[in-house]
N, C-alpha and C positions, 0 to 999 in steps of 0.2 A: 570332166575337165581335170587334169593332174593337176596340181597345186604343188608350190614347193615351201620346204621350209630349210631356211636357213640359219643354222646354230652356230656362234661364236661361244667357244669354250675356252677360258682360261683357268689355270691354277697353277699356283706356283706354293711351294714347299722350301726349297733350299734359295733362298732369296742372298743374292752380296750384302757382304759387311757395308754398315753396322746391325743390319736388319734381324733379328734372330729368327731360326726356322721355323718351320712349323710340319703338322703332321698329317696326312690325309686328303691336302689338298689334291692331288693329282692323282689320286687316286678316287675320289669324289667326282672330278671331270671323266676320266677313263670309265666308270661305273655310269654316268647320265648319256656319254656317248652310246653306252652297248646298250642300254635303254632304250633309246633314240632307234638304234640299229633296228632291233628287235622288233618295235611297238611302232613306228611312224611307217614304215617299208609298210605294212601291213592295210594302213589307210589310203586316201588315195591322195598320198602327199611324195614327192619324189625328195629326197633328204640328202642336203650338201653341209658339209661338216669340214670346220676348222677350228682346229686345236691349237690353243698358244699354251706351251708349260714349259714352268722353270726360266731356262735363259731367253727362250722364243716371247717369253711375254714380258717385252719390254714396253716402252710407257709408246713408242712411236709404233711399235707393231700391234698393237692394241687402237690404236689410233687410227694407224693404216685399214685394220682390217674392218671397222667399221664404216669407211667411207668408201672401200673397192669393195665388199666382201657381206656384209648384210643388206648396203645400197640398193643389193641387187632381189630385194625383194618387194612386190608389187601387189595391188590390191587382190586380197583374199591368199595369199602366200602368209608365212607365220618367220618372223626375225625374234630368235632367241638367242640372249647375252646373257652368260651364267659366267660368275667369276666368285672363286674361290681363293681365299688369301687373308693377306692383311688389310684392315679397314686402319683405316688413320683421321689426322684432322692435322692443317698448316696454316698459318699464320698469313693469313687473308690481306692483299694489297689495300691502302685506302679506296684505290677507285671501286672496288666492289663491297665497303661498308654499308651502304644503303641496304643490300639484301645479307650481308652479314652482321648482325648487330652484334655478337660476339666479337667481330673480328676474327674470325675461322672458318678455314673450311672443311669441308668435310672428305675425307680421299678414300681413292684405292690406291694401294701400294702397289707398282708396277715390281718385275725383277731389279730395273738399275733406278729407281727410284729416288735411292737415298745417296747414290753415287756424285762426285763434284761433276756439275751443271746440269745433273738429273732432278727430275722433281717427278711428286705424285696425282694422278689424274683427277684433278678436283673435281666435285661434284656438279660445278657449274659447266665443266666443259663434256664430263659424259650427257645432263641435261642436251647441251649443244647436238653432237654427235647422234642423241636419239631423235633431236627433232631434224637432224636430216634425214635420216633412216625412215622417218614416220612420211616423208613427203611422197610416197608414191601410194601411203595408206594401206600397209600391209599390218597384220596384226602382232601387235607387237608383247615382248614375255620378256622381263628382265629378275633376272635370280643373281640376288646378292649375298653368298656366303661370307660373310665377315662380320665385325663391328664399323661402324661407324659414329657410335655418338662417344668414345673416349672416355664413356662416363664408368668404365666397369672398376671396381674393388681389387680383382686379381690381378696381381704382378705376372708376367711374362716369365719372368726366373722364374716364379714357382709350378707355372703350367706353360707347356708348350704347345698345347695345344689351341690357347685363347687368340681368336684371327685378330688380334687389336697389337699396335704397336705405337712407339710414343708418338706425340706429335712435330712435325717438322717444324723447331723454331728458326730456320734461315729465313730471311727477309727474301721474298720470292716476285723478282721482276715482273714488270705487265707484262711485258713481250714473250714472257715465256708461255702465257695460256691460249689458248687456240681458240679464244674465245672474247669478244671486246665485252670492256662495262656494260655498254649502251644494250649490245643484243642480251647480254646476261640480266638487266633490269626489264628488256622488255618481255625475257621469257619469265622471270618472276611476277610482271603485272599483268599477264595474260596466261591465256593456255598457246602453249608451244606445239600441242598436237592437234589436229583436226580432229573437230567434234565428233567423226566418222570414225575414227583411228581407236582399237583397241589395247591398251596399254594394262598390261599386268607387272606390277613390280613386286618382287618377293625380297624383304631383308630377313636372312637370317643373322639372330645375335648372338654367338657362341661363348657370350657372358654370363 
């Protein structure tokens, strides 16, 4: 039986102001594609590939292509989401304090992210996103090139290469997340994925 697997690849490098660059990212996705190409065709897996970079990987085509586009993978098929970029953290609504005791969340920086009535993909809503992807029970691989925890020493001026950027202090509407309180506490007081479901998440911290 052919099996498929389904790779959502983003990176983004030359991100809109105010966001400053970065170095490698897309060329880090370009390198895991021809990996892919090479190494998966080989098995008995049939391999469908989309690449969001640079201006393609905005916060709603990232979005988008998780709900048409890894959707589309089913029990014993493989949904892999690798994103390379900036890791960030934002300034968490009251309604999801309960699982934010900081009051923050923790983000990927989209291309227009930081742009007026752009925001970054919080953590709570990729959690979202994957537990739709996981309802047909496919196995799932999530590789996260960035920072996320805000906690690094090194200034941005001084390396460009560090995938962390500051955090967004705008006060960020409910309605702007794709995701209500209620299902965001009840995927923090359960598992969101079937017991059946194999979830691999990989952070890297280039701190």
């Amino acid at each position: 039986m052919t099996r498929n697997l389904y790779a959502l690849l983003v990176g983004i490098d030359n991100y809109r102001d105010p966001v400053p660059p970065l170095k490698g990212c897309v060329n880090d996705v370009m390198a895991i594609a021809a990996y892919l190409q090479q190494r998966i065709t080989q098995q008995d897996y049939q391999l469908h590939l989309q690449i969001l970079t640079e201006e393609q990987a905005t916060r709603s085509a990232i979005i988008n292509s998780f709900k048409t586009f890894l959707t589309q993978a089913e029990s014993e098929d493989i949904a892999l989401f690798y994103y390379s970029g900036h890791g960030s953290q934002e300034e968490s609504p009251p309604e999801f304090w309960v699982v934010e005791p900081d009051r923050l969340d923790e983000t990927l920086v989209c291309w227009d992210s930081r742009t007026e009535n752009g925001w970054d993909l919080a953590d709570k809503e990729l959690a979202h996103l994957i537990a739709q992807v996981s309802q047909k029970n496919p196995h799932l691989v999530i590789i996260l090139d960035c920072c996320h925890s805000a906690g690094g020493a090194r200034s941005e001026e001084l390396d460009s290469t560090v995938r962390w950027v500051a955090p967004d202090r705008r006060q960020r509407p409910l309605e702007s997340f794709i995701v209500s309180p209620s299902d965001t506490v009840s995927v923090a007081t359960s598992r969101s994925l079937k017991p059946t479901s194999a979830l691999t998440k990989t952070s890297v911290d280039d701190h």
